[in-house]
Jmol script that loads the backbone (N, CA, C; Angstrom):
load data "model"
ATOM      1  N   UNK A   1       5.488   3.728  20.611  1.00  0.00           N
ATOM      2  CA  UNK A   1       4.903   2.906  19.573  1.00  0.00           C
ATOM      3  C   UNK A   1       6.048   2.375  18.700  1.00  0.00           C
ATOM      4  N   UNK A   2       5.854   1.373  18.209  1.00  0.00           N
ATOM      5  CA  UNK A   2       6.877   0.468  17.718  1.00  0.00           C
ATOM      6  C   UNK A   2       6.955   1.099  16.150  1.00  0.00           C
ATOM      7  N   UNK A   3       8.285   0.945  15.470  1.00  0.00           N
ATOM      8  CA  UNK A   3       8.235   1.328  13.843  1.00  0.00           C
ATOM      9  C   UNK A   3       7.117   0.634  13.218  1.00  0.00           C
ATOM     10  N   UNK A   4       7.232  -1.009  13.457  1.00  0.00           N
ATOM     11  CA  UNK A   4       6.469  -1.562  12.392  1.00  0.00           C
ATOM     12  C   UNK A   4       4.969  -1.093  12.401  1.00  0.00           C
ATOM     13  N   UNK A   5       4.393  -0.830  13.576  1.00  0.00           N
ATOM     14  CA  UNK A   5       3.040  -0.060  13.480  1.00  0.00           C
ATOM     15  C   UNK A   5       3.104   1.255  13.494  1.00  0.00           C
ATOM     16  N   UNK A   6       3.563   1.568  13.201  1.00  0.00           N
ATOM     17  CA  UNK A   6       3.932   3.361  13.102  1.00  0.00           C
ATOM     18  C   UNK A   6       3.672   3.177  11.139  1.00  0.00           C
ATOM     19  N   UNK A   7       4.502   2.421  10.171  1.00  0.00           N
ATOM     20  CA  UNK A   7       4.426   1.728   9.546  1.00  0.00           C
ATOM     21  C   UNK A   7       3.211   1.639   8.836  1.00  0.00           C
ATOM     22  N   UNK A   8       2.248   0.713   9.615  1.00  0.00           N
ATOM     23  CA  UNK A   8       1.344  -0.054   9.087  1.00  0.00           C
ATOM     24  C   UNK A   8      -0.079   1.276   9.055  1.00  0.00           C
ATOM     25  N   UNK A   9       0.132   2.394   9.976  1.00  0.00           N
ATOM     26  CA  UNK A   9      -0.775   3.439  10.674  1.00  0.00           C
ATOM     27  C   UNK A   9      -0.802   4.418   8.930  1.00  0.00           C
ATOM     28  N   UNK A  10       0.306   4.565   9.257  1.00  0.00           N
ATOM     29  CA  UNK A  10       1.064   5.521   7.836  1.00  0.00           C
ATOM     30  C   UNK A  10       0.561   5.055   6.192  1.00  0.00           C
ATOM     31  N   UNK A  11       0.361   3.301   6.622  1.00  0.00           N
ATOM     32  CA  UNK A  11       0.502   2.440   5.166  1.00  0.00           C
ATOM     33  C   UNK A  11      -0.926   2.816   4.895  1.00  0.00           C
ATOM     34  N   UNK A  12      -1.724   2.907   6.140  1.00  0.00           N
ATOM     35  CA  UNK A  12      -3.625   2.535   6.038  1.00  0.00           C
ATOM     36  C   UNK A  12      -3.534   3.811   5.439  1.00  0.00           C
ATOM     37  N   UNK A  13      -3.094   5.070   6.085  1.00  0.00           N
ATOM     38  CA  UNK A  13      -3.569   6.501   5.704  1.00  0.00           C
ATOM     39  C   UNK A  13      -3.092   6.548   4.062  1.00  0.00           C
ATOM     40  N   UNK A  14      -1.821   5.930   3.985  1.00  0.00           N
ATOM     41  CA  UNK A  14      -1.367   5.763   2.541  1.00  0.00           C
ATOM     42  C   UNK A  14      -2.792   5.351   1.329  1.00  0.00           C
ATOM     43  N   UNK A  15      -2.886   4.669   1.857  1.00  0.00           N
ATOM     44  CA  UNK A  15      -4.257   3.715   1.154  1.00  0.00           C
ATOM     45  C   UNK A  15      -5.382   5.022   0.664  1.00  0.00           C
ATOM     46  N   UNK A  16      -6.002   5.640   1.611  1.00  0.00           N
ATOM     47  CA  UNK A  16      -7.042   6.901   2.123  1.00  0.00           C
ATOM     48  C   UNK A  16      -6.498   7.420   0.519  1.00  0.00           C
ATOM     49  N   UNK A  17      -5.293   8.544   0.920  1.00  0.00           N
ATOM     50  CA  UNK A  17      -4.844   9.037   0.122  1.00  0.00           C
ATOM     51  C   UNK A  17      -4.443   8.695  -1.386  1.00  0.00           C
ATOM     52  N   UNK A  18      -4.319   7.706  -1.417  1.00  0.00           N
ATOM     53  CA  UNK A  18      -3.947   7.234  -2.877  1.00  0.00           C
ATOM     54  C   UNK A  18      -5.285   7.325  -3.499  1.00  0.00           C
ATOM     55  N   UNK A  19      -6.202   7.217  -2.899  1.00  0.00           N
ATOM     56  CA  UNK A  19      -7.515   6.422  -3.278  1.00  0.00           C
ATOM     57  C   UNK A  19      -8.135   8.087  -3.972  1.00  0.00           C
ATOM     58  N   UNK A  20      -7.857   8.768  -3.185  1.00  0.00           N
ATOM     59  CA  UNK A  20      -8.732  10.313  -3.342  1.00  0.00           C
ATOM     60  C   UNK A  20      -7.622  11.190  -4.313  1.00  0.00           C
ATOM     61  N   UNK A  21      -6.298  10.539  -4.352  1.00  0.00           N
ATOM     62  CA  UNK A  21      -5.384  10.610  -5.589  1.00  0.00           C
ATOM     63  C   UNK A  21      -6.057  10.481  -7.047  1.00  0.00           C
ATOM     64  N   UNK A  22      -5.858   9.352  -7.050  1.00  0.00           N
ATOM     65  CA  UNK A  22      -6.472   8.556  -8.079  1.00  0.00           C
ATOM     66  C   UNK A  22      -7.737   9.235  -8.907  1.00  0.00           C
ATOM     67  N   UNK A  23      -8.618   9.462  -7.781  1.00  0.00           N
ATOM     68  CA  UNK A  23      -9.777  10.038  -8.249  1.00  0.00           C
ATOM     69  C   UNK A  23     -10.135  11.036  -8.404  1.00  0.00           C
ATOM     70  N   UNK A  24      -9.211  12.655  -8.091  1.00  0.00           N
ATOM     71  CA  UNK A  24      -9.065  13.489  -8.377  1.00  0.00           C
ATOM     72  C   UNK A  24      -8.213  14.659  -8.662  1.00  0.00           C
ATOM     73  N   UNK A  25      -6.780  14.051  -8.233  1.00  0.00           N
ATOM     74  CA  UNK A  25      -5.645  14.436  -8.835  1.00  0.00           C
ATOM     75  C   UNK A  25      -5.336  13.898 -10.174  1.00  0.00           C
ATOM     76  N   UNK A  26      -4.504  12.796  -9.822  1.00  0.00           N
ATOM     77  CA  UNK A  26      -3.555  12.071 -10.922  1.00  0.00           C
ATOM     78  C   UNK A  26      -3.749  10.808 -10.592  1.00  0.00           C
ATOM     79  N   UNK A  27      -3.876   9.996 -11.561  1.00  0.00           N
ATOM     80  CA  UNK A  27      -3.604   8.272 -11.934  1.00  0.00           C
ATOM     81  C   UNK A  27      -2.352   8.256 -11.363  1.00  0.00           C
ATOM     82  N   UNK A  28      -1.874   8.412 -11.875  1.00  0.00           N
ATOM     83  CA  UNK A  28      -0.224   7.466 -11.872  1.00  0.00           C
ATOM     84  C   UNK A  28       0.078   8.591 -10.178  1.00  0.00           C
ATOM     85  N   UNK A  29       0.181   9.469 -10.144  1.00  0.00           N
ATOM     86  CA  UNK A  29       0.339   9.756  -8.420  1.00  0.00           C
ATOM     87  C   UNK A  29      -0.241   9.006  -7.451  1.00  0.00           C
ATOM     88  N   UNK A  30      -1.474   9.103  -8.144  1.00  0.00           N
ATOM     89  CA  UNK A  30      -2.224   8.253  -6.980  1.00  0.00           C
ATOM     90  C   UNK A  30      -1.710   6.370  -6.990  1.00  0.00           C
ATOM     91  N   UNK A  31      -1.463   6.139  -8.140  1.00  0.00           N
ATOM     92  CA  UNK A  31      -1.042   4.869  -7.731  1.00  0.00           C
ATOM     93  C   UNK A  31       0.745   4.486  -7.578  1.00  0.00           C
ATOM     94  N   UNK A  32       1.215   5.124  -7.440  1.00  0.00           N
ATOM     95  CA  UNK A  32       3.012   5.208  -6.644  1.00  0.00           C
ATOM     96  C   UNK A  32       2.466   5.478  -5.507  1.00  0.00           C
ATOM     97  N   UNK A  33       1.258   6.487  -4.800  1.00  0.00           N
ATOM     98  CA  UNK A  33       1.174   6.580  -3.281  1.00  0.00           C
ATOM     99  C   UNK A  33       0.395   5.116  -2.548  1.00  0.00           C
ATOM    100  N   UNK A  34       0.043   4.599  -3.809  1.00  0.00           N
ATOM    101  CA  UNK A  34      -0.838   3.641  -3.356  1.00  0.00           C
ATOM    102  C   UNK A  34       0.120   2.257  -3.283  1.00  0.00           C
ATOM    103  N   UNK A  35       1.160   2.332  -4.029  1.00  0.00           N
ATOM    104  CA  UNK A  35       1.885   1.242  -3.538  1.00  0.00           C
ATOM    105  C   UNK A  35       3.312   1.560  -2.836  1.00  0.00           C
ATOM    106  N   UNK A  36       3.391   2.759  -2.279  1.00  0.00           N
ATOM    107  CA  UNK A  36       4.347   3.009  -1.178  1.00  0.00           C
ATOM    108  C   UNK A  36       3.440   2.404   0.126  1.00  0.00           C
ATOM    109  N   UNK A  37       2.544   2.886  -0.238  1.00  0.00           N
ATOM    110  CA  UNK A  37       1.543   2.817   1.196  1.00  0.00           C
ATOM    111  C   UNK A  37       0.917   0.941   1.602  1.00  0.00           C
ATOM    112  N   UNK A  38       0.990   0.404   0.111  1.00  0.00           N
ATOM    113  CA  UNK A  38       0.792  -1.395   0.312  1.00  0.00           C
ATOM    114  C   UNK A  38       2.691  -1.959   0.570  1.00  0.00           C
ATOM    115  N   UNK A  39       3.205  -1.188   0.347  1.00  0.00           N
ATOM    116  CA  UNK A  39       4.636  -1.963   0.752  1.00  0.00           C
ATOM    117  C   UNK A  39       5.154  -1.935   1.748  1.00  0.00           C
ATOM    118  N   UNK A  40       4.724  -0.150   2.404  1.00  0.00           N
ATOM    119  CA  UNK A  40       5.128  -0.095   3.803  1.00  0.00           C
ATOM    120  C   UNK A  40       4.349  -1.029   5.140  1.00  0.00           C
ATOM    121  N   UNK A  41       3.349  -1.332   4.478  1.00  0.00           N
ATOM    122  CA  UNK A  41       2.320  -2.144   5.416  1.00  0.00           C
ATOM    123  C   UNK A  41       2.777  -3.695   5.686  1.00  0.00           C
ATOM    124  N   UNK A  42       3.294  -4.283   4.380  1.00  0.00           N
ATOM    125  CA  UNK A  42       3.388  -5.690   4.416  1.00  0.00           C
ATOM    126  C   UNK A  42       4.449  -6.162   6.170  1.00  0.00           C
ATOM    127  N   UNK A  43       5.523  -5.621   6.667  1.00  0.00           N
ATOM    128  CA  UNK A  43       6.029  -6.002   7.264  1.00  0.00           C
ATOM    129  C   UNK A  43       5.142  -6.484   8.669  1.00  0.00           C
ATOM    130  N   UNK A  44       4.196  -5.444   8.960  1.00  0.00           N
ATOM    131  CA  UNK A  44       3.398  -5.439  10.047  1.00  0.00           C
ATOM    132  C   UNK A  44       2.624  -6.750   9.682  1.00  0.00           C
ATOM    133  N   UNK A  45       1.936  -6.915   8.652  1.00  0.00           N
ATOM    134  CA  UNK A  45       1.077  -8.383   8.399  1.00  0.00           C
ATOM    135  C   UNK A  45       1.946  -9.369   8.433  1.00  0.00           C
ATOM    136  N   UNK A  46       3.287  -9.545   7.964  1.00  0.00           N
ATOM    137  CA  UNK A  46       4.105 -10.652   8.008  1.00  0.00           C
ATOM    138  C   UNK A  46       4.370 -10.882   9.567  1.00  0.00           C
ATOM    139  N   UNK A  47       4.876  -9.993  10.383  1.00  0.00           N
ATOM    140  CA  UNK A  47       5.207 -10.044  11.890  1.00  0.00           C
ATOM    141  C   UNK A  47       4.109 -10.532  12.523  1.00  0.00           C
ATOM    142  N   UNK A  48       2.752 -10.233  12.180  1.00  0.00           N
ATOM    143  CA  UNK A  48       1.780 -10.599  12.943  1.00  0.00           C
ATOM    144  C   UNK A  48       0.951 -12.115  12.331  1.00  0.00           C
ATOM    145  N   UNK A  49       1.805 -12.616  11.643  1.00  0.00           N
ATOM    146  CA  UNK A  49       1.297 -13.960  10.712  1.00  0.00           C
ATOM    147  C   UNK A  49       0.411 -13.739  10.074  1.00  0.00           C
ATOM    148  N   UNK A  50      -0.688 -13.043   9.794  1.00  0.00           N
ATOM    149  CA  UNK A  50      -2.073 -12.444   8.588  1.00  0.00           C
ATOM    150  C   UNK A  50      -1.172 -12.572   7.304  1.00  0.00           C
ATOM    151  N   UNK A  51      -1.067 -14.089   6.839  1.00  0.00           N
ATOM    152  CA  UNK A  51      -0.676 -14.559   5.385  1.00  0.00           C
ATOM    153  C   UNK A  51      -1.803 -14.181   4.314  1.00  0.00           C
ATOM    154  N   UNK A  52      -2.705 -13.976   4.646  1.00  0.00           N
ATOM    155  CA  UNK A  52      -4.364 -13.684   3.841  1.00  0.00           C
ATOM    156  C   UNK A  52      -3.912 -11.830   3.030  1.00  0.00           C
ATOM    157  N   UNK A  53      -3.515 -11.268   4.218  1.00  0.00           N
ATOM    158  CA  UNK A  53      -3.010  -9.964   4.218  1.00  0.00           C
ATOM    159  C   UNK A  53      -1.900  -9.546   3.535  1.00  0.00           C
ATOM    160  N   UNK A  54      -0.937 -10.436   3.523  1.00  0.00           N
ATOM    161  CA  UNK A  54       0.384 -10.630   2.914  1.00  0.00           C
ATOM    162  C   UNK A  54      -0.138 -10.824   1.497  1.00  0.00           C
ATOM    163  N   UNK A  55      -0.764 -11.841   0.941  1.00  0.00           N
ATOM    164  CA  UNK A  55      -0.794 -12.284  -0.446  1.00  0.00           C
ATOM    165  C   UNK A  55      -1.956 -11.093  -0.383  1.00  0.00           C
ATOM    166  N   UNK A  56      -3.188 -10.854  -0.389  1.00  0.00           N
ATOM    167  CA  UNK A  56      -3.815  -9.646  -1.153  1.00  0.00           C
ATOM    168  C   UNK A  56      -2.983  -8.436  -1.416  1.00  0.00           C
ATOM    169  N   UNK A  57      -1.950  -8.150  -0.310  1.00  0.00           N
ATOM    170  CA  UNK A  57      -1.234  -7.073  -0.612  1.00  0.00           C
ATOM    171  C   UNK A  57      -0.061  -7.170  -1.507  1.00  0.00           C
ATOM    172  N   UNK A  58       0.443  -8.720  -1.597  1.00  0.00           N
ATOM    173  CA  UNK A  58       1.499  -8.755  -2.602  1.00  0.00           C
ATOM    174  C   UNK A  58       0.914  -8.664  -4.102  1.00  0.00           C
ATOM    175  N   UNK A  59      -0.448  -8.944  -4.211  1.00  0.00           N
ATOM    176  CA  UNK A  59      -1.314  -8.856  -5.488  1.00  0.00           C
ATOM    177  C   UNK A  59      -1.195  -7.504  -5.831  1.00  0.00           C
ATOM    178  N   UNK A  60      -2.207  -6.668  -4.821  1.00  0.00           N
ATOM    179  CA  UNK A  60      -2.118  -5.560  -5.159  1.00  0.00           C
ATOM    180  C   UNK A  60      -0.796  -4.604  -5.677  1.00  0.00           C
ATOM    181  N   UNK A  61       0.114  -4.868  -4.761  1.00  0.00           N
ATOM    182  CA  UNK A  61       1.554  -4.117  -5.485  1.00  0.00           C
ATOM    183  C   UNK A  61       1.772  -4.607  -6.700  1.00  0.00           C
ATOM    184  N   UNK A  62       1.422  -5.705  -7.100  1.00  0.00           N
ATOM    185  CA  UNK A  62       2.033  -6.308  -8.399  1.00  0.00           C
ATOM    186  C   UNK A  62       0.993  -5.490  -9.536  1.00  0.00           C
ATOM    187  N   UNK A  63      -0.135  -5.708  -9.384  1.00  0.00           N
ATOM    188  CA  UNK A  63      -1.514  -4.793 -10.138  1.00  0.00           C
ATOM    189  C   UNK A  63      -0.847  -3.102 -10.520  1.00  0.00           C
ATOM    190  N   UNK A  64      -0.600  -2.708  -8.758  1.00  0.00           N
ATOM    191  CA  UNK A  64      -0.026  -1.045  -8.973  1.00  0.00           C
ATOM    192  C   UNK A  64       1.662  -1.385 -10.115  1.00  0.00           C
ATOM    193  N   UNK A  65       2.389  -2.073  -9.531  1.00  0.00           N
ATOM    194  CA  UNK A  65       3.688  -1.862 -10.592  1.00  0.00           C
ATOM    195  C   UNK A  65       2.834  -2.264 -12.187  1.00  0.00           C
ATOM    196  N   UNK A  66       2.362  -2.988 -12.553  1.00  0.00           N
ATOM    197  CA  UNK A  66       1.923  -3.369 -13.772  1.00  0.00           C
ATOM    198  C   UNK A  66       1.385  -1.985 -14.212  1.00  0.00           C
ATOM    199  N   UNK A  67       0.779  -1.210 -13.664  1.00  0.00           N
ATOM    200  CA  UNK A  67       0.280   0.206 -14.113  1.00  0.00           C
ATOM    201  C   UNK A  67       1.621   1.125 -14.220  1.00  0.00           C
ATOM    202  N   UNK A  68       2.559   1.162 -13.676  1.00  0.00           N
ATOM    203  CA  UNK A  68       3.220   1.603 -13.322  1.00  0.00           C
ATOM    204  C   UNK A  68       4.310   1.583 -14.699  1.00  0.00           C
ATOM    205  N   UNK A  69       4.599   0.229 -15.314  1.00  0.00           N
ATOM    206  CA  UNK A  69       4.827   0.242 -16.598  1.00  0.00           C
ATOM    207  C   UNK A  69       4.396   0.224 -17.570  1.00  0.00           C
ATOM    208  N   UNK A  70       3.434   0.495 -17.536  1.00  0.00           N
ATOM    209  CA  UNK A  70       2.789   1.016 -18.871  1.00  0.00           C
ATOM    210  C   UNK A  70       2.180   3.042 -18.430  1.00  0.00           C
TER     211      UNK A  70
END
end "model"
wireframe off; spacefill off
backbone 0.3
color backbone group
C-alpha cells in the first residue's frame, strides 16, 4: 500500500478519534488530533484531483488552528 493512502486511512481514523476527543476527553486534544488527522489527509485528495475535498479540508484546518489560538 502506497504512503499517501496509508496517510489518508490514518487521516479518516484521525477524524473518528478527534471527534470522541473532543467530546469526552479534552477540547483542545481533541482538536490538534483533529487537525493532524485533516492535514495528513490533504495530500491523498490533492493527488487524486477531489479540489471539493481539498478546500473543505483547508477550511476546516483553518477553523481547528483558529481554536487553537485562542
Amino acid at each position: 500500500m502506497k504512503l499517501i493512502t496509508c496517510m489518508r486511512i490514518v487521516g479518516s481514523i484521525g477524524v473518528i478519534v478527534a471527534y470522541f476527543a473532543i467530546l469526552h476527553i479534552n477540547v483542545l486534544a481533541g482538536v490538534i488530533i483533529n487537525f493532524i488527522a485533516d492535514l495528513i489527509s490533504i495530500p491523498y485528495f490533492v493527488k487524486t484531483k477531489a479540489w471539493d475535498v481539498v478546500l473543505m479540508l483547508s477550511f476546516l484546518l483553518a477553523i481547528s488552528f483558529s481554536k487553537l489560538l485562542t
